[in-house]
Structures are given as C-alpha cells and as structure tokens.
mmCIF file of the N, C-alpha and C atoms, coordinates in Angstrom:
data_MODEL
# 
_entry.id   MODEL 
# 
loop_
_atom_site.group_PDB 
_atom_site.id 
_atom_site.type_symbol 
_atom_site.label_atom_id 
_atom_site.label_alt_id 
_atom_site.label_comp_id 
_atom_site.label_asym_id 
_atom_site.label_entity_id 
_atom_site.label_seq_id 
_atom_site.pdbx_PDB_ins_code 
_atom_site.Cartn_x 
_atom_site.Cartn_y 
_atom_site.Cartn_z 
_atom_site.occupancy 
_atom_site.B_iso_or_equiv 
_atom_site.pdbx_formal_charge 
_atom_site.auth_seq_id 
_atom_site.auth_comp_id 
_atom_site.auth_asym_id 
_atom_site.auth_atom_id 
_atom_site.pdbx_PDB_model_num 
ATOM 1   N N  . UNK A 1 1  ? -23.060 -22.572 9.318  1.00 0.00 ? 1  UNK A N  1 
ATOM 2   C CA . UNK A 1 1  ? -22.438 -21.263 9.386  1.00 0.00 ? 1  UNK A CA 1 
ATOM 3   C C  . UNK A 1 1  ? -23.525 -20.205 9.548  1.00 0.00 ? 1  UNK A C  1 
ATOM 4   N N  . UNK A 1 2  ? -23.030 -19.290 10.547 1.00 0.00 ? 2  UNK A N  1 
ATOM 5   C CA . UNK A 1 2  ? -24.486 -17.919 11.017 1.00 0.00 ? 2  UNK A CA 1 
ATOM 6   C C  . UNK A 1 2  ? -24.373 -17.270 9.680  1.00 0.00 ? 2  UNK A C  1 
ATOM 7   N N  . UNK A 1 3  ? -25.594 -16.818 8.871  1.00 0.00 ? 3  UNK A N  1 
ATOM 8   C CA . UNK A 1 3  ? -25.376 -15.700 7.821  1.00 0.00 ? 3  UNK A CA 1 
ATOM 9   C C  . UNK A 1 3  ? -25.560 -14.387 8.426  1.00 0.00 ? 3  UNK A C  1 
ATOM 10  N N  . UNK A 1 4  ? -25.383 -13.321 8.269  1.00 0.00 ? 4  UNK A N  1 
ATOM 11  C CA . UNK A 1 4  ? -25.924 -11.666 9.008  1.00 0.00 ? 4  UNK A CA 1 
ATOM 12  C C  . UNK A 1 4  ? -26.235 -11.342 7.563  1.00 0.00 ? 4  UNK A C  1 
ATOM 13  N N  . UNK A 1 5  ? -26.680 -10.340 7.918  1.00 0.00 ? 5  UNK A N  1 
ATOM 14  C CA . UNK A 1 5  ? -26.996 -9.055  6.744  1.00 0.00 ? 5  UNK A CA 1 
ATOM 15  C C  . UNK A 1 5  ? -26.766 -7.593  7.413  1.00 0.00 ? 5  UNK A C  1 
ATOM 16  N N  . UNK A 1 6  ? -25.581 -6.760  6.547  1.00 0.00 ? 6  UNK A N  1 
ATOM 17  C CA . UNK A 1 6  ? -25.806 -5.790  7.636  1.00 0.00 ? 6  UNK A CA 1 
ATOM 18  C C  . UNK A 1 6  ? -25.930 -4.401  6.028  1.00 0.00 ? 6  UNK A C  1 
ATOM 19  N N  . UNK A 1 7  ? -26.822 -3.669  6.841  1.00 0.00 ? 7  UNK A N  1 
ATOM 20  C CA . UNK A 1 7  ? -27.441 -2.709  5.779  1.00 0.00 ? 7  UNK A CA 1 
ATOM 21  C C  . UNK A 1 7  ? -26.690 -1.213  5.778  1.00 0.00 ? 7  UNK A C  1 
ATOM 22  N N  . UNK A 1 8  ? -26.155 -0.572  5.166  1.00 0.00 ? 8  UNK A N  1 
ATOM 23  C CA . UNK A 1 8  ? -25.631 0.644   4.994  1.00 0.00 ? 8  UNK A CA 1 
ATOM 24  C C  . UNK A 1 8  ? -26.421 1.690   4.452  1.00 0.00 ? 8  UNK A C  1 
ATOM 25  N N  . UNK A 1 9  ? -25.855 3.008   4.892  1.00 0.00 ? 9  UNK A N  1 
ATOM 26  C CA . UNK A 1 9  ? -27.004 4.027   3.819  1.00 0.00 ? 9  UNK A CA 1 
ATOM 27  C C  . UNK A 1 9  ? -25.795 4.610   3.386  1.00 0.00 ? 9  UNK A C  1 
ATOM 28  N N  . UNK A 1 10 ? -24.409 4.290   3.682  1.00 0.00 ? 10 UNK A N  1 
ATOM 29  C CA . UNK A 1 10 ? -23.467 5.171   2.673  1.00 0.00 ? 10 UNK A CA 1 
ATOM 30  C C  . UNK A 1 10 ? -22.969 4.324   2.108  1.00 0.00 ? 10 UNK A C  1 
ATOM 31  N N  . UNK A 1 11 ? -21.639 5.142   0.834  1.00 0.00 ? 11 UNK A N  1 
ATOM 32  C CA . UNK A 1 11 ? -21.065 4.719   -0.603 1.00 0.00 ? 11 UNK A CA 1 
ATOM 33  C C  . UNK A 1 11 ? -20.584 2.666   0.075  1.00 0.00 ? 11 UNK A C  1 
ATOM 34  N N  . UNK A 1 12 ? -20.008 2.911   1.207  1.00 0.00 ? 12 UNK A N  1 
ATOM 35  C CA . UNK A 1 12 ? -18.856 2.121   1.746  1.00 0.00 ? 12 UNK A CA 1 
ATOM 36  C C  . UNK A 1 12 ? -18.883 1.814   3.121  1.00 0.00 ? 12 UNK A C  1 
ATOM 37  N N  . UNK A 1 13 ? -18.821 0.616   3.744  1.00 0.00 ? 13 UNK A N  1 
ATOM 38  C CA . UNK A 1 13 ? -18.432 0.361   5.617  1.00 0.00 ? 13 UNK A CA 1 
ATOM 39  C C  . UNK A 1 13 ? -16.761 -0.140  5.159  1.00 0.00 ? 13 UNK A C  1 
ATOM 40  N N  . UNK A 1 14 ? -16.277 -0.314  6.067  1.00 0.00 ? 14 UNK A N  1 
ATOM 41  C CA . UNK A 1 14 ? -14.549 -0.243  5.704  1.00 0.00 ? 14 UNK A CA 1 
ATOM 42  C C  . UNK A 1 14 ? -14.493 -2.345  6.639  1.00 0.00 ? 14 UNK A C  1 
ATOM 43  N N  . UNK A 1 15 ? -13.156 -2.912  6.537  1.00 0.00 ? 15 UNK A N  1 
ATOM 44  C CA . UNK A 1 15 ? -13.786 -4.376  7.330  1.00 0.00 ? 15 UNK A CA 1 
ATOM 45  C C  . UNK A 1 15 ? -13.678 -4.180  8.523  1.00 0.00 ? 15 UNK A C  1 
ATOM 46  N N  . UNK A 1 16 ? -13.063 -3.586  9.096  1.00 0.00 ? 16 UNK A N  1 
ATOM 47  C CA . UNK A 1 16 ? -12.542 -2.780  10.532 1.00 0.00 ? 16 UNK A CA 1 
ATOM 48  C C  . UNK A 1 16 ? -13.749 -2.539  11.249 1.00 0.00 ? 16 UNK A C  1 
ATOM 49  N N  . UNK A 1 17 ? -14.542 -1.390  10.245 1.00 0.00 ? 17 UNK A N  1 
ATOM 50  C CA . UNK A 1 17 ? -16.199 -1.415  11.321 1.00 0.00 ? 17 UNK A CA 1 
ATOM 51  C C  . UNK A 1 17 ? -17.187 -2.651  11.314 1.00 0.00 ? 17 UNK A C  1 
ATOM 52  N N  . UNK A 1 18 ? -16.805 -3.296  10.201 1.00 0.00 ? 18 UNK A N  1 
ATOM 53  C CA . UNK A 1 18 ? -17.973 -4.416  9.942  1.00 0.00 ? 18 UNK A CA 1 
ATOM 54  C C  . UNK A 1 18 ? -17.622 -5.719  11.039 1.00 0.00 ? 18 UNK A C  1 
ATOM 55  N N  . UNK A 1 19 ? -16.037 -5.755  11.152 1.00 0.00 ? 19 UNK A N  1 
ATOM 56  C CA . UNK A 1 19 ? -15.779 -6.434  12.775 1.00 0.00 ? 19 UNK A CA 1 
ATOM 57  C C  . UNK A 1 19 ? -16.582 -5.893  13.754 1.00 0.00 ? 19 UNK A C  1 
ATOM 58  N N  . UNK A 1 20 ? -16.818 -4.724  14.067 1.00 0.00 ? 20 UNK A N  1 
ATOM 59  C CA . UNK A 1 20 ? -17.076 -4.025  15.103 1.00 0.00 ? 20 UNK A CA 1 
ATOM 60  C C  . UNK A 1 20 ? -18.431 -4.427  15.087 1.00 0.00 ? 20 UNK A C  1 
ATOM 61  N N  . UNK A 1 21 ? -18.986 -3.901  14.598 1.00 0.00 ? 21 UNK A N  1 
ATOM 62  C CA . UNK A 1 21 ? -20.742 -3.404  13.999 1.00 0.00 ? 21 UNK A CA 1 
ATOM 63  C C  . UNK A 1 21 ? -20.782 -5.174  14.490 1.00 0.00 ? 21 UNK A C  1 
ATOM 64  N N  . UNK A 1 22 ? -20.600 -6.070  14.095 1.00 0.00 ? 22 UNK A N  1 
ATOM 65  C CA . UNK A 1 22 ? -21.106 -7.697  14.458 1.00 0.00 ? 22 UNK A CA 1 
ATOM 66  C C  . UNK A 1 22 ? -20.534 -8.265  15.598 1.00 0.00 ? 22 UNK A C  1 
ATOM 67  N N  . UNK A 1 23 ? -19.737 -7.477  16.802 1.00 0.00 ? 23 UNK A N  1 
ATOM 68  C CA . UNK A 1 23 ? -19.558 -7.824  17.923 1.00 0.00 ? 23 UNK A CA 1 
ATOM 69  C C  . UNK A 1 23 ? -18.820 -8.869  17.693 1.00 0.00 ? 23 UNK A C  1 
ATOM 70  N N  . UNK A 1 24 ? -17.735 -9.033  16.690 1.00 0.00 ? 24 UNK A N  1 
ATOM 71  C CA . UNK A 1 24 ? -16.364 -9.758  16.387 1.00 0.00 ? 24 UNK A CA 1 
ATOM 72  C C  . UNK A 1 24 ? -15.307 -9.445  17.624 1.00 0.00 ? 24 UNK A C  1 
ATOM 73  N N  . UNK A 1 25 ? -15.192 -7.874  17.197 1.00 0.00 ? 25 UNK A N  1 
ATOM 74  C CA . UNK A 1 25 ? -14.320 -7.182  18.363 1.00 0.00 ? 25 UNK A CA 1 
ATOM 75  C C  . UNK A 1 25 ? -14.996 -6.530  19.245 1.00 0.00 ? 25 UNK A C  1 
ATOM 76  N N  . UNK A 1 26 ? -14.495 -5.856  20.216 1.00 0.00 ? 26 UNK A N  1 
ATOM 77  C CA . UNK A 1 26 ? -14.912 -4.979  21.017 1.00 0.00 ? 26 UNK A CA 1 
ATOM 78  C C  . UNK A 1 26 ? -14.858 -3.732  20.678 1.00 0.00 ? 26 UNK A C  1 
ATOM 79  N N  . UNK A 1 27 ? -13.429 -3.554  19.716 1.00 0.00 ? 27 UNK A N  1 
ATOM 80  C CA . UNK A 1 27 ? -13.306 -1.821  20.170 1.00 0.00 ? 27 UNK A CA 1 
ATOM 81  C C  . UNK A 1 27 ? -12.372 -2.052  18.261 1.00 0.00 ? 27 UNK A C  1 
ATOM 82  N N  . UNK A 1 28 ? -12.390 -0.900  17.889 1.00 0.00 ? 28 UNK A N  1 
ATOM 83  C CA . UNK A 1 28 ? -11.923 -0.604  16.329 1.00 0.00 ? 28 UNK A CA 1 
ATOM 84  C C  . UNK A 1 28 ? -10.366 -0.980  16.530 1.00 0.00 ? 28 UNK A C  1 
ATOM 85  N N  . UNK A 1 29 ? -9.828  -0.544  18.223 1.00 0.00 ? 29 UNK A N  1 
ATOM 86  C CA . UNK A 1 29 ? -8.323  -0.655  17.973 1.00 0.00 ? 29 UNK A CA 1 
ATOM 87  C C  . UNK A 1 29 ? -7.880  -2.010  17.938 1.00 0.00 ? 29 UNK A C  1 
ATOM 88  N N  . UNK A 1 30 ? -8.470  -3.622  18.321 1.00 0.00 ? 30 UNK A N  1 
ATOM 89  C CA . UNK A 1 30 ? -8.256  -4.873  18.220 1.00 0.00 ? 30 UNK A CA 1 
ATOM 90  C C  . UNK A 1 30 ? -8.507  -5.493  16.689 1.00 0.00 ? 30 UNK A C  1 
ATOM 91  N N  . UNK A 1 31 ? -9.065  -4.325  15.658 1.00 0.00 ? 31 UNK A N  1 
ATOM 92  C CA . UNK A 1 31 ? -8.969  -5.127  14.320 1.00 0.00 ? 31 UNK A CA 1 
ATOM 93  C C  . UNK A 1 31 ? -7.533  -5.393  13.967 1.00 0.00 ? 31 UNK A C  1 
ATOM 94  N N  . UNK A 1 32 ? -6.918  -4.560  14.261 1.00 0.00 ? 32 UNK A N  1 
ATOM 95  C CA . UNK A 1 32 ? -5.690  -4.966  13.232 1.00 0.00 ? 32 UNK A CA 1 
ATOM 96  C C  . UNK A 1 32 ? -4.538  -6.155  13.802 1.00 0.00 ? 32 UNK A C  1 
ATOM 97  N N  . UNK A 1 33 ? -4.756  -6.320  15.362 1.00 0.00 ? 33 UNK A N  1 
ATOM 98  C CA . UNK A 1 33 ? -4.992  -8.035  15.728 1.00 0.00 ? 33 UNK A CA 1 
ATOM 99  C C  . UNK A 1 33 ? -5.624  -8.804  15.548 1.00 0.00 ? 33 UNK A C  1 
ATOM 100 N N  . UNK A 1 34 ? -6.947  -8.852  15.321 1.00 0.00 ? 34 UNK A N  1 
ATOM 101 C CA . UNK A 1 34 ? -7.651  -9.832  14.956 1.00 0.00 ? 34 UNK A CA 1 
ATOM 102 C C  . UNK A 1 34 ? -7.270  -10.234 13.106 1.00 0.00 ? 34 UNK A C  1 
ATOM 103 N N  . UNK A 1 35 ? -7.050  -9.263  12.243 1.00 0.00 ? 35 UNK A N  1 
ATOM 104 C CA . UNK A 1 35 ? -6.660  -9.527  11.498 1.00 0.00 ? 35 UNK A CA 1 
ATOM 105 C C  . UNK A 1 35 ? -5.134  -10.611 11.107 1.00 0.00 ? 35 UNK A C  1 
ATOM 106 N N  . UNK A 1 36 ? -4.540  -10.154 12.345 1.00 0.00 ? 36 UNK A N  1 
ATOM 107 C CA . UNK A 1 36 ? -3.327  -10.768 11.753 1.00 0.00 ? 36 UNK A CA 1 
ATOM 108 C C  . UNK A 1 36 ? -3.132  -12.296 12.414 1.00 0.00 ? 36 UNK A C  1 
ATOM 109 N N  . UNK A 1 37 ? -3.942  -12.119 13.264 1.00 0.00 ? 37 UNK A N  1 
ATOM 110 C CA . UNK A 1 37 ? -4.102  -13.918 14.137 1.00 0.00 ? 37 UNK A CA 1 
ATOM 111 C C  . UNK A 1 37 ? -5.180  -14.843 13.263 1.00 0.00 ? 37 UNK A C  1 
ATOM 112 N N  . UNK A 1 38 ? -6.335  -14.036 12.795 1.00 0.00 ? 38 UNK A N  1 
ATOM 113 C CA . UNK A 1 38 ? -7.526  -15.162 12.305 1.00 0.00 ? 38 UNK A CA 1 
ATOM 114 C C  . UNK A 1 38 ? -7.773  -15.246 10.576 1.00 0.00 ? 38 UNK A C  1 
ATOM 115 N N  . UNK A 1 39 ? -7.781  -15.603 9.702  1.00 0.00 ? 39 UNK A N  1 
ATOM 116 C CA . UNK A 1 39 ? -7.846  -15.471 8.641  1.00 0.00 ? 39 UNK A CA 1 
ATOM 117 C C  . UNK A 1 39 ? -9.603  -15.103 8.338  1.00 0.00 ? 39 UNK A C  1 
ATOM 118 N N  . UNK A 1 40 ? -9.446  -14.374 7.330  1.00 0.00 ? 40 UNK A N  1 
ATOM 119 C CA . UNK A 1 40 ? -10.788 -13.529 6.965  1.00 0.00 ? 40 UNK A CA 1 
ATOM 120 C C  . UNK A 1 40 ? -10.577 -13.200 5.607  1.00 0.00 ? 40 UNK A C  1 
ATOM 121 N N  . UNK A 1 41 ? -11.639 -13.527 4.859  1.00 0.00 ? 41 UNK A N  1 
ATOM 122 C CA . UNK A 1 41 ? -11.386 -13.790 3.296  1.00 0.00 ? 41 UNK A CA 1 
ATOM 123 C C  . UNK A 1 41 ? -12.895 -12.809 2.968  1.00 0.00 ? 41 UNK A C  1 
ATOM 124 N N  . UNK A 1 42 ? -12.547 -11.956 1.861  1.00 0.00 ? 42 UNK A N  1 
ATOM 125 C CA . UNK A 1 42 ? -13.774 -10.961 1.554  1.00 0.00 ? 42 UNK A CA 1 
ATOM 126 C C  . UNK A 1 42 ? -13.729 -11.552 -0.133 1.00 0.00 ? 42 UNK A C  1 
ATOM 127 N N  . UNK A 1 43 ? -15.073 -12.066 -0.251 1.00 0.00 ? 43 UNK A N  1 
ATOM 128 C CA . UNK A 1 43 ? -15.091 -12.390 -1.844 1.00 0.00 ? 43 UNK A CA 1 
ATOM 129 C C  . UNK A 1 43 ? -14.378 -13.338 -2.157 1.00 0.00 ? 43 UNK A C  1 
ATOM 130 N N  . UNK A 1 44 ? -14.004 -14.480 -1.229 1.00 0.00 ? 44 UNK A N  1 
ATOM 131 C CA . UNK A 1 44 ? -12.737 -15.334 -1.476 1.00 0.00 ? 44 UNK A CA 1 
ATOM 132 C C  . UNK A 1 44 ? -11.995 -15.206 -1.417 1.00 0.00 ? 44 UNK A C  1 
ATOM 133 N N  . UNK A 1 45 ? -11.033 -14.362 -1.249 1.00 0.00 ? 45 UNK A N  1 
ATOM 134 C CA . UNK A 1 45 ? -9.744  -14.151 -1.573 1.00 0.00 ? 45 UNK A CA 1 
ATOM 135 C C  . UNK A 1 45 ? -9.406  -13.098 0.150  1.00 0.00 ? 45 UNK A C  1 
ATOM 136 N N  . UNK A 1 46 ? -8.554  -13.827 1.126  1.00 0.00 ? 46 UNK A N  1 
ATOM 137 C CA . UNK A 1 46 ? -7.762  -13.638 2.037  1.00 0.00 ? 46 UNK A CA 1 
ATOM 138 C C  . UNK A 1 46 ? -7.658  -11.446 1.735  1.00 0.00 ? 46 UNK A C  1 
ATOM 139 N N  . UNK A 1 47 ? -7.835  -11.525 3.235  1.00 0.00 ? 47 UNK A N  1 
ATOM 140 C CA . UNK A 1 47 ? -7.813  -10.081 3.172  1.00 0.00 ? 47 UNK A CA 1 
ATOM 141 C C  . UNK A 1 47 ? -7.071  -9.711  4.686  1.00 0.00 ? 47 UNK A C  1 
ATOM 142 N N  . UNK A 1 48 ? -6.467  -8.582  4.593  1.00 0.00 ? 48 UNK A N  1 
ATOM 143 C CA . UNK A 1 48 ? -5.558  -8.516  6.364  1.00 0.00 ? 48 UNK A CA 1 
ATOM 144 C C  . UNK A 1 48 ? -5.932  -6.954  6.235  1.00 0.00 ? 48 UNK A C  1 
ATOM 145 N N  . UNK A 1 49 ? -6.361  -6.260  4.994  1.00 0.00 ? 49 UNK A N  1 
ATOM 146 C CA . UNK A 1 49 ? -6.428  -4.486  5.813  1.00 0.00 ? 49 UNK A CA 1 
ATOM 147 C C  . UNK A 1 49 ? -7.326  -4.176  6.312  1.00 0.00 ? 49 UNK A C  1 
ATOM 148 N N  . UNK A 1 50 ? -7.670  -3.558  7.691  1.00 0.00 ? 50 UNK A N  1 
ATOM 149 C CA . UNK A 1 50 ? -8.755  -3.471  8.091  1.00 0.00 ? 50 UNK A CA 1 
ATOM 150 C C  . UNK A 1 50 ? -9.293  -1.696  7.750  1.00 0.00 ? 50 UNK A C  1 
ATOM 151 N N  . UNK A 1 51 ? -8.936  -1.226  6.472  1.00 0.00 ? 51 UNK A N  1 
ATOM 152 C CA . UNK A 1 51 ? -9.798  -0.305  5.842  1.00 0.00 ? 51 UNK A CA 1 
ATOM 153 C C  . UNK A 1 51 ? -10.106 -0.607  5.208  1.00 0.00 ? 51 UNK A C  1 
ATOM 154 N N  . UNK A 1 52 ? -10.045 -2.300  4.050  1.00 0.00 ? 52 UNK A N  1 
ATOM 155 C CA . UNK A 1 52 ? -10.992 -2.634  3.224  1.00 0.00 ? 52 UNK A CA 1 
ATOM 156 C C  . UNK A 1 52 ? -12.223 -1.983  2.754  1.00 0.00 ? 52 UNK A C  1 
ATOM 157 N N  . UNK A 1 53 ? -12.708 -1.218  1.960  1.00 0.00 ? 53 UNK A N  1 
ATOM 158 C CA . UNK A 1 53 ? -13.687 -0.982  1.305  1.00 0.00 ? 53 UNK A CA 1 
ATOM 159 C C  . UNK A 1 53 ? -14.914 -1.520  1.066  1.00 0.00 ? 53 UNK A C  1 
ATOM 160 N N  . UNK A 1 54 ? -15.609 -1.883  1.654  1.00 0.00 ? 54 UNK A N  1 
ATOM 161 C CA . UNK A 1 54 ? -16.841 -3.216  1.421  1.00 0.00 ? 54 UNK A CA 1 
ATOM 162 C C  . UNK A 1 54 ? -17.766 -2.282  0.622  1.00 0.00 ? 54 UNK A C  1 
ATOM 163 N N  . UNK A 1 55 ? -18.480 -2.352  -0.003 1.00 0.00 ? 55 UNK A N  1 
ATOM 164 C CA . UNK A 1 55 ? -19.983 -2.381  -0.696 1.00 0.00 ? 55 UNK A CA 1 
ATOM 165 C C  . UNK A 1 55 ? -20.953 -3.854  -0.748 1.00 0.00 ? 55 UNK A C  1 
ATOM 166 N N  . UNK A 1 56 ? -21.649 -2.795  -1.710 1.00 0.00 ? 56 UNK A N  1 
ATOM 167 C CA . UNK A 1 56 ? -23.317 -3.468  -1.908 1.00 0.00 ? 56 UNK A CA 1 
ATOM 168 C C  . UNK A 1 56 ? -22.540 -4.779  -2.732 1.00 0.00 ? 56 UNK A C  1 
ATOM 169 N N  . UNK A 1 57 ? -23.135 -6.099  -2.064 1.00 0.00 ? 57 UNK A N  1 
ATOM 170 C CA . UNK A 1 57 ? -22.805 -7.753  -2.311 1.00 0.00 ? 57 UNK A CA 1 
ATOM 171 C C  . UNK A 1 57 ? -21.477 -8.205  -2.017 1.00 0.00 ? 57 UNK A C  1 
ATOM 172 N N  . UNK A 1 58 ? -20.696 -7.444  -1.218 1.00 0.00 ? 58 UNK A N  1 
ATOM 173 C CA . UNK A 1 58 ? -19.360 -8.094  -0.763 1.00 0.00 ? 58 UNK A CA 1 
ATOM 174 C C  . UNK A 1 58 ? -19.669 -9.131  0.181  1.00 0.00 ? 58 UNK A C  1 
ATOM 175 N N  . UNK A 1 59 ? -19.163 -10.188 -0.031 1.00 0.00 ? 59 UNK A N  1 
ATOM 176 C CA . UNK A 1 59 ? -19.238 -11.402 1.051  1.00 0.00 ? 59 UNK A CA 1 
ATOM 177 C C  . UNK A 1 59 ? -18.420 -11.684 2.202  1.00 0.00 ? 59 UNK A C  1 
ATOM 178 N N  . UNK A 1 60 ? -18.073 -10.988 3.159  1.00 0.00 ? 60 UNK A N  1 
ATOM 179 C CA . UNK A 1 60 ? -17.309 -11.392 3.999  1.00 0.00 ? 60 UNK A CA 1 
ATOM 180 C C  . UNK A 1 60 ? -17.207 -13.094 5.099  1.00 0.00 ? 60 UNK A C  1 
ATOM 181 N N  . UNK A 1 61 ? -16.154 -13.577 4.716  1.00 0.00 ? 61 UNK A N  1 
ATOM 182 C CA . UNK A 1 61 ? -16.102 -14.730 5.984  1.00 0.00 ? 61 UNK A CA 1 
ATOM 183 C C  . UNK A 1 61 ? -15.366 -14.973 7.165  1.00 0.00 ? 61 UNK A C  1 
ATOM 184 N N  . UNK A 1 62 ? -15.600 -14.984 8.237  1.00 0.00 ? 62 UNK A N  1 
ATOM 185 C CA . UNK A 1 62 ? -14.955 -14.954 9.707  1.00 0.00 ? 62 UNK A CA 1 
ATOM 186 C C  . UNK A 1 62 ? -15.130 -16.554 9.557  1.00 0.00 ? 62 UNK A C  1 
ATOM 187 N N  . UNK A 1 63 ? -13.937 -17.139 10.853 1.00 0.00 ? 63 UNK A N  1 
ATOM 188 C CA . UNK A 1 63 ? -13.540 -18.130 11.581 1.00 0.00 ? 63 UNK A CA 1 
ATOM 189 C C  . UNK A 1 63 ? -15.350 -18.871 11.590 1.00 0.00 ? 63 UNK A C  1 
ATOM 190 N N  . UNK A 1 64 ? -15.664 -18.267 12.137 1.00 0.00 ? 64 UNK A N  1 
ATOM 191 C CA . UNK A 1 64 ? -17.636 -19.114 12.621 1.00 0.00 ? 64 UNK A CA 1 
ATOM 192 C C  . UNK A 1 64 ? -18.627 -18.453 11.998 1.00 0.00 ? 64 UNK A C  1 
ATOM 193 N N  . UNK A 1 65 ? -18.695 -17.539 11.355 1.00 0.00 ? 65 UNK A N  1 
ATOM 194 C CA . UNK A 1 65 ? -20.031 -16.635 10.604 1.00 0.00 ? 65 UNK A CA 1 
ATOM 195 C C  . UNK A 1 65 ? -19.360 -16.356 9.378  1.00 0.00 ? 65 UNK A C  1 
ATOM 196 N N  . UNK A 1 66 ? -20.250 -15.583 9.214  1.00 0.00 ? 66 UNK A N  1 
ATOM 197 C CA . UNK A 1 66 ? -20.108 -15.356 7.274  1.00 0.00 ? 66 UNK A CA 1 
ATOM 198 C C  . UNK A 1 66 ? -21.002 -14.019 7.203  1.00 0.00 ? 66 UNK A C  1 
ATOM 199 N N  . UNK A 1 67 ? -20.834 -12.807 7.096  1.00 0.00 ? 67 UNK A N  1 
ATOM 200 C CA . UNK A 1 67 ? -21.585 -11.803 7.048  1.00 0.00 ? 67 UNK A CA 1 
ATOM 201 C C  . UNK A 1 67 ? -21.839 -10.865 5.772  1.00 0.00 ? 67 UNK A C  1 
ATOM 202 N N  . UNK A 1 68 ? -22.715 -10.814 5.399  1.00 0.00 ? 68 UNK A N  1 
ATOM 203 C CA . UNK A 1 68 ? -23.203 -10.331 3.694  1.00 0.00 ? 68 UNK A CA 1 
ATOM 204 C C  . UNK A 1 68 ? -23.618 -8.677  4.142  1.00 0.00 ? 68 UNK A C  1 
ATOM 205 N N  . UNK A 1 69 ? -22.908 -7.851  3.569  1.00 0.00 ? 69 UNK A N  1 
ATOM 206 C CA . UNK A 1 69 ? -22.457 -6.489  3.077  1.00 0.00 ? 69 UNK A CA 1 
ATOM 207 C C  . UNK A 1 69 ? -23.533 -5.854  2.031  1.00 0.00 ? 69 UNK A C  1 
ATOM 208 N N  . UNK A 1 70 ? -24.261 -5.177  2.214  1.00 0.00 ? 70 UNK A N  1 
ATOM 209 C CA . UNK A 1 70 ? -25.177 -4.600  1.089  1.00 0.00 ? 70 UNK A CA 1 
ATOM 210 C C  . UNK A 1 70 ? -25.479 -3.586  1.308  1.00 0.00 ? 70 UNK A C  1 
ATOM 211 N N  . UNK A 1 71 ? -25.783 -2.473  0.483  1.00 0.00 ? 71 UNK A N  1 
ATOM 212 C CA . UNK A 1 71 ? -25.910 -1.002  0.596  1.00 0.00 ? 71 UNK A CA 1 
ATOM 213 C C  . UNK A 1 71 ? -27.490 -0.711  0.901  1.00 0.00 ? 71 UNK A C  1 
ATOM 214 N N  . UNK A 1 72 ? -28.405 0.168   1.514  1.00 0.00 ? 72 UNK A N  1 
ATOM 215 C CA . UNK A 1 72 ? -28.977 0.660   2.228  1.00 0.00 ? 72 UNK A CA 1 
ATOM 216 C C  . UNK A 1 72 ? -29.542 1.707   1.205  1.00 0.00 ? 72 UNK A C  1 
ATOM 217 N N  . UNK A 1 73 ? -30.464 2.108   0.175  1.00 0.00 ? 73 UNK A N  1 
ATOM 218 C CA . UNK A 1 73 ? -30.664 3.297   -0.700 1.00 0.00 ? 73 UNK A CA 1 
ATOM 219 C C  . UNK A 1 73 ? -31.605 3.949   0.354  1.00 0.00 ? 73 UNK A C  1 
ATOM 220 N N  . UNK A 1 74 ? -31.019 5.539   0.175  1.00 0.00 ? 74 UNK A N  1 
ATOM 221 C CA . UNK A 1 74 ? -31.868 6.259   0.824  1.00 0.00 ? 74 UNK A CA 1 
ATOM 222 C C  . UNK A 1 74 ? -32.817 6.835   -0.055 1.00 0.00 ? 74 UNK A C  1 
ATOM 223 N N  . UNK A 1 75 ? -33.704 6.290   -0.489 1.00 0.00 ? 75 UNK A N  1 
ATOM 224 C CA . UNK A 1 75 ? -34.767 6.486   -1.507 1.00 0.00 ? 75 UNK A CA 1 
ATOM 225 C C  . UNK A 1 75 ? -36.431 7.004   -0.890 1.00 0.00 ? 75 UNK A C  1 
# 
C-alpha cells in the first residue's frame, strides 16, 4: 500500500480537498461521487462526507493508498 504525507499550515483540510490535493479526483465537484461508489474509511471507521474535518494524525484509507494527515506549525 502507497503511504503519502500531506502537510497543512491550517486548524483543518476537509476529505474532499485531501481527494483532490493527492490526484484521487480531478476536480472538488467528483468527491461526492467518488464517495458514494468507493469506500474510504478515516481512522477506521467508513466515512461518505466529503467535508470531513481531518487534522494533525488522521489516517485516511483509499481503494490503493493510504494517506496520513498532519498539521504543518507555522513556527
């Protein structure tokens, strides 16, 4: 399974952009199909909204990758 890491500098990425941002989808308006055709589990547990809330150590898993969510300090 591919791991990613994708880095934020704000509170939150939502799962909608984090499709996007990893070239899952093409465009923000195909999440809420891709959601309802492919199963995608955040933290284990099956997820379908694509405003999901992600932060720092959320684990997201797609069909073929697995992409790890972590916050970005602007320090």
């Amino acid at each position: 399974m591919d791991e990613r890491v994708i880095e934020i500098t704000t509170e939150y990425v939502t799962l909608g952009q984090v499709l996007k941002i990893t070239d899952i989808i093409q465009s923000g308006g195909m999440a809420k199909w891709y959601l309802s055709e492919y199963f995608v589990y955040v933290n284990d547990e099956e997820e379908q909204r694509r405003g999901r809330k992600l932060r720092e150590g959320d684990v997201i898993e797609f069909p073929h990758e697995e992409v790890k969510v972590f916050i970005k300090n602007r320090d």
